[in-house]
C-alpha positions as CSV (number, residue, x, y, z in Angstrom):
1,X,0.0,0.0,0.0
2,X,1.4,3.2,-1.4
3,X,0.4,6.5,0.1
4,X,0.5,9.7,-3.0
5,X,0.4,12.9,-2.0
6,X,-0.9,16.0,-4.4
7,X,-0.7,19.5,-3.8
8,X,-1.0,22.2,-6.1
9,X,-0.3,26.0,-5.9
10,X,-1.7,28.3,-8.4
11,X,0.5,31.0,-8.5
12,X,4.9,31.0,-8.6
13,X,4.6,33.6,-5.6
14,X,2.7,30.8,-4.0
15,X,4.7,28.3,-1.8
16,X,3.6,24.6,-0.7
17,X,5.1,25.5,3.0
18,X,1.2,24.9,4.4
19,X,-0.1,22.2,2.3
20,X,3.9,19.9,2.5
21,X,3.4,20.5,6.4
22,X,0.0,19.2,6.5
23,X,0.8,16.6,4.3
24,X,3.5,15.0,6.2
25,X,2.0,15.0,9.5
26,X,-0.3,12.6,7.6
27,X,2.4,11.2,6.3
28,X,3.6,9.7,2.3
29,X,5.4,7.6,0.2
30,X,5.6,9.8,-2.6
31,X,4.8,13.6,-3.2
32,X,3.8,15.5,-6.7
33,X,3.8,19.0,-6.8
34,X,2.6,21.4,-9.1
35,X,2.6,25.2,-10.1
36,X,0.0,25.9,-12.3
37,X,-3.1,27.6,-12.5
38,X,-6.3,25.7,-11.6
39,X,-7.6,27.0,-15.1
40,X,-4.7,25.2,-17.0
41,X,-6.8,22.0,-18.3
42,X,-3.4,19.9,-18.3
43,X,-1.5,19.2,-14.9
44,X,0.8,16.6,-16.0
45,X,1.9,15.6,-12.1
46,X,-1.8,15.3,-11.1
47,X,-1.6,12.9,-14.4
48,X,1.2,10.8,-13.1
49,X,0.1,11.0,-9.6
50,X,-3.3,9.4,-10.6
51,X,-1.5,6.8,-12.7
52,X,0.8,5.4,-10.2
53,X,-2.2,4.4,-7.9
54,X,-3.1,1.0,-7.5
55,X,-5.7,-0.8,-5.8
56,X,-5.3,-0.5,-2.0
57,X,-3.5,2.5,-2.4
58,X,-4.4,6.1,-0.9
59,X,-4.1,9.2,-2.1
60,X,-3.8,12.4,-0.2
61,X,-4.6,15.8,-0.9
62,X,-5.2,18.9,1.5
63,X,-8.3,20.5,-0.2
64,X,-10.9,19.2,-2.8
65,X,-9.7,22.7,-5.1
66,X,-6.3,21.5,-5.0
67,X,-6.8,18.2,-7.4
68,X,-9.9,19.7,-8.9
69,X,-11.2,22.9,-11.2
70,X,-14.8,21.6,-11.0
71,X,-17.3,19.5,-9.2
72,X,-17.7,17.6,-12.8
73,X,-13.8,16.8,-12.8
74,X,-13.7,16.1,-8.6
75,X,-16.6,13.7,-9.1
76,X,-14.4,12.2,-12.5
77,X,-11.6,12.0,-10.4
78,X,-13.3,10.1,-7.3
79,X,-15.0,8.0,-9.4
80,X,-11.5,6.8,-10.8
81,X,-10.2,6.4,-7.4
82,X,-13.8,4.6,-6.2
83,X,-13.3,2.4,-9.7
84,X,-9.3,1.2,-9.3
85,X,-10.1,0.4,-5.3
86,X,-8.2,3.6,-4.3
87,X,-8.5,5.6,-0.9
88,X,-9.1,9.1,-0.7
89,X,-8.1,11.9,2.2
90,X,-8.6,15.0,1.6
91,X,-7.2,16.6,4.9
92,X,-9.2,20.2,5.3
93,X,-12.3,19.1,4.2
94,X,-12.4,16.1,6.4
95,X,-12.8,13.2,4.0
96,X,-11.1,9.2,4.6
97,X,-12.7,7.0,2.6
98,X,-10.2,4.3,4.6
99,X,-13.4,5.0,7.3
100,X,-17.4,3.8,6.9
101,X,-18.0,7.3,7.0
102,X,-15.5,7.9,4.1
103,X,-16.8,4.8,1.9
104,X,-20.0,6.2,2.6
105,X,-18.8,9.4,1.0
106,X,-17.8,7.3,-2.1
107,X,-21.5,5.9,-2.6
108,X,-22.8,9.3,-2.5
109,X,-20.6,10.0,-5.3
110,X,-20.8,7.0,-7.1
111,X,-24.6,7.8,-6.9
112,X,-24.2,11.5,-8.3
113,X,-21.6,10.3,-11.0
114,X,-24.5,8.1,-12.0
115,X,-27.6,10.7,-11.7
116,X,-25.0,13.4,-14.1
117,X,-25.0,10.6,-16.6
118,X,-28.7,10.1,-16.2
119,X,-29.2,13.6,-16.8
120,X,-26.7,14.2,-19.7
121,X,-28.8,11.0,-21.4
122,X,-32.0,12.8,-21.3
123,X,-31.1,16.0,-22.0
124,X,-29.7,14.7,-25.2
125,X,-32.7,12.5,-26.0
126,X,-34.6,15.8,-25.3
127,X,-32.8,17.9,-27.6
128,X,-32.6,15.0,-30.6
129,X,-36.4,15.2,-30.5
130,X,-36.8,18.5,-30.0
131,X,-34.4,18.7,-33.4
132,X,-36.9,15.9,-35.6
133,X,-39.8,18.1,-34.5
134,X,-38.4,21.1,-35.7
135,X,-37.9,19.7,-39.0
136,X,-34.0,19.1,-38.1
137,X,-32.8,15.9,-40.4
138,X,-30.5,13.6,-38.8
139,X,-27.9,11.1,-39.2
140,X,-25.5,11.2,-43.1
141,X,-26.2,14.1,-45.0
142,X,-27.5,13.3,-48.6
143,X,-25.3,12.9,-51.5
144,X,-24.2,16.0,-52.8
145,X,-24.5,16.5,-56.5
146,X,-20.9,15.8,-57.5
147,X,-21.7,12.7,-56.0
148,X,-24.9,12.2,-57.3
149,X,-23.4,13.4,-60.4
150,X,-20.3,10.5,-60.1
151,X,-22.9,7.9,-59.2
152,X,-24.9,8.3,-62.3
153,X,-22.1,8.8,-64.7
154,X,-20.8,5.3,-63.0
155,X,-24.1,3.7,-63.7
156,X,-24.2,4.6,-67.7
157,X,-21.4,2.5,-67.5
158,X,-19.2,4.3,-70.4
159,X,-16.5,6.0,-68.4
160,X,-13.7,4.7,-66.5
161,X,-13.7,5.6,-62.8
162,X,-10.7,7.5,-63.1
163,X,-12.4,9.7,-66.2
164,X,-15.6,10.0,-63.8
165,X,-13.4,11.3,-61.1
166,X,-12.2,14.5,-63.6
167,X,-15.5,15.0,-64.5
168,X,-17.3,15.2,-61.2
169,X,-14.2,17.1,-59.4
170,X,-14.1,14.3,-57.2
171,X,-10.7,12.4,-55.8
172,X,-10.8,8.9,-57.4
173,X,-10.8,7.6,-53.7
174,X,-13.9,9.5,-53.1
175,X,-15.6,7.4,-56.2
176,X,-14.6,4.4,-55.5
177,X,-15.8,4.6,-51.6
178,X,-19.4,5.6,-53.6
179,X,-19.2,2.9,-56.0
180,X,-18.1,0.8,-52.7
181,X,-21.2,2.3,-50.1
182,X,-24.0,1.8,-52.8
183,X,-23.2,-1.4,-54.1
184,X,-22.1,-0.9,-57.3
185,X,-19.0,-2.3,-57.5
């Protein structure tokens, strides 16, 4: 069992002093550190950090807005940890999921990570009807009519592909794919 430690600092003026000296009176194995901005979408230490876990392992930060820039990405990132049978501390906020209380914390999660999906499901199911009402088409656009154009030339059967392909302004890859998707061939 592996104990990673995370802490992340926004700003270069900013210093780790606070969150090293929580950290290791909680004490860890390994330690990843970071100075970047919570609004840079990449945080390649977080990245390794998350990768070196494995089951039975715990990580440690000091406070949720350290490992995350959103409730979406903290409830991505506990799910991952819930998922690979990972424990979580988060030291000022007062989460252990090594506790009952602390797995209990992980099935609330689980259970909102499940209700967001729920609700990202219908709210596209929602708005793809809303579309076919509105007259919206969906799925493959039709042909356009240098492809109608290639198909029919291809069906007279008196040019060559390659000779349809000038003649429509189409690549010859782009007619034989046609030919190929309607059978012709």
């Amino acid at each position: 069992m592996k104990k990673i430690a995370y802490m992340r600092v926004s700003t270069l003026a900013q210093k780790f002093c606070s969150q090293r000296q929580q950290l290791k009176k909680h004490g860890y194995d390994l330690l990843f550190k970071e100075k970047i901005s919570s609004r840079t979408k990449e945080r390649p230490q977080l990245n390794k950090a998350l990768a070196l876990l494995e089951p039975g392992d715990v990580f440690i930060v000091c406070k949720l807005d350290r490992v995350a820039r959103s409730t979406k990405e903290l409830l991505t990132i506990l799910d991952f940890l819930n998922h690979k049978d990972v424990s979580f501390i988060c030291i000022n906020d007062n989460i252990d999921t090594t506790t009952v209380t602390g797995k209990f914390f992980y099935t609330i999660i689980g259970a909102f990570a499940e209700m967001e999906a729920s609700i990202i499901r219908e709210r596209i199911c929602s708005g793809l009807q809303a579309a076919k009402e509105n007259g919206v088409r969906l799925g493959r656009p039709k042909l356009t009519k240098k492809h109608q154009h290639a198909l029919s030339l291809y069906q007279k059967q008196t040019l060559s592909v390659k000779e349809i392909s000038k003649q429509s302004g189409l690549a010859l890859s782009t007619v034989y794919k046609l030919i190929k998707s309607h059978n012709l061939s």
